[in-house]
Residue, then its C-alpha position, 0 to 999 in steps of 0.5 A: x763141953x770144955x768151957x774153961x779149956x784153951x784150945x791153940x787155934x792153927x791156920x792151914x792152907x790146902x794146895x790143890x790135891x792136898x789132903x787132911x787127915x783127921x782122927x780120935x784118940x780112938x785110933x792111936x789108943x787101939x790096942x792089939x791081943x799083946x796089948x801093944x798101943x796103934x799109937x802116932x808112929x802107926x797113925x803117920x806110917x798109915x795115913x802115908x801108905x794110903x794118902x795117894x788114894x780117893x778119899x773113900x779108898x783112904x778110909x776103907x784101907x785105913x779102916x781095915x788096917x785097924x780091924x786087922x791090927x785090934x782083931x783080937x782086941x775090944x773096942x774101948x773108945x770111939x773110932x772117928x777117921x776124915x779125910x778132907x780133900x781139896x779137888x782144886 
């Protein structure tokens, strides 16, 4: 899709009981009924609160939030939210 585009490559090591928390700009550029952006400051704070659950618990809370924050709002980009949890 992005043929003539250079992407930096990184390198990350998981300790055991680490997690990834992966997303789309569709999470920081959801929009509340005042027009205020979720934005990365949001993104940090969420993925903290929620980091010491199970993966599925992570995505559930986190994905609520969202919901509660856009509720007024149209969806305007994909959403894609993954949790990688290294178990040990």
């Amino acid at each position: 899709m992005f043929c003539s585009t250079d992407f930096p490559v990184r390198e990350l090591q998981l300790a055991a009981g680490d997690k990834l928390f992966l997303y789309t700009d569709g999470l920081s550029e959801v929009f509340d009924a005042a027009g205020d952006e979720f934005g990365i400051g949001r993104v940090r704070s969420l993925a903290s609160r929620h980091g010491g659950q199970n993966p599925d618990e992570m995505l559930a809370s986190c994905l609520s939030e969202i919901l509660s924050f856009s509720v007024a709002s149209k969806q305007t980009d994909d959403l894609t939210l993954l949790v990688v949890h290294r178990a040990n």
